[in-house]
C-alpha positions, -999 to +999 in steps of 0.1 A: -014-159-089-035-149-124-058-126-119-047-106-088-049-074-081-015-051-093-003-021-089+017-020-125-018-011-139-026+023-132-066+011-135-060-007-105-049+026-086-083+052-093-109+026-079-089+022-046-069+051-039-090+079-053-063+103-068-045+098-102-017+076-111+009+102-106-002+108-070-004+074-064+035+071-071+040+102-053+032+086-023+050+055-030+081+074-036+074+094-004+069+063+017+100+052+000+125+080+011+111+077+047+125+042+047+095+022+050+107-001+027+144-011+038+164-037+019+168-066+038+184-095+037+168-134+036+136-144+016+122-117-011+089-100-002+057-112-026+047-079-030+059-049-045+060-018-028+035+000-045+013-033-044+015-030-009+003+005-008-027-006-026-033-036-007-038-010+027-058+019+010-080-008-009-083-022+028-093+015+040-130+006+017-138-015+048-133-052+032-117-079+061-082-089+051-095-126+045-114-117+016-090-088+002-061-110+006-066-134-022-073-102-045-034-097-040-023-131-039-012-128-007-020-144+024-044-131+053-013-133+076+011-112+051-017-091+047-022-088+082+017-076+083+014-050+055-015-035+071+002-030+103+034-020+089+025+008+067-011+017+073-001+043+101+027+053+077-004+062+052-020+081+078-029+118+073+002+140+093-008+168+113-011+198+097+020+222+106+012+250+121+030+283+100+048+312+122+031+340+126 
């Protein structure tokens, strides 16, 4: 879809995420080696990775999923999915606690 929302420009990521670029793919690399995004086998996913990630912390600005869908040139349904899938992965973690 033209004009839709990417993650391959990094002036996508500041207005959504907040942090930098380089954070930004921090994260995506982090939520990479915890297996959130496995290889699997049938149809190809229409979204990047990274696009993905983007898709739920633009979500996190409070718009519904029907209007940020189109954005990504996704439907509300696959949107619906990528939220579910990797918004509690996004989550903060507790905080560990250190020995005393």
């Amino acid at each position: 879809m033209a004009g839709a929302i990417t993650a391959s420009e990094p002036s996508w990521t500041v207005p959504f995420t907040g942090p930098s670029p380089r954070l930004f793919g921090r994260s995506v690399t982090a939520l990479r080696q915890e297996g959130a995004d496995p290889v699997r086998r049938g149809r190809p996913r229409g979204l990047s990775m990274e696009a993905r990630v983007l898709l739920v912390a633009a979500w996190r600005t409070h718009p519904t999923l029907r209007q940020l869908a189109p954005l990504f040139g996704a439907s509300k349904p696959a949107a619906d999915r990528i939220v579910d899938h990797l918004g509690s992965r996004l989550a903060l973690q507790p905080r560990r606690r250190f020995r005393r």
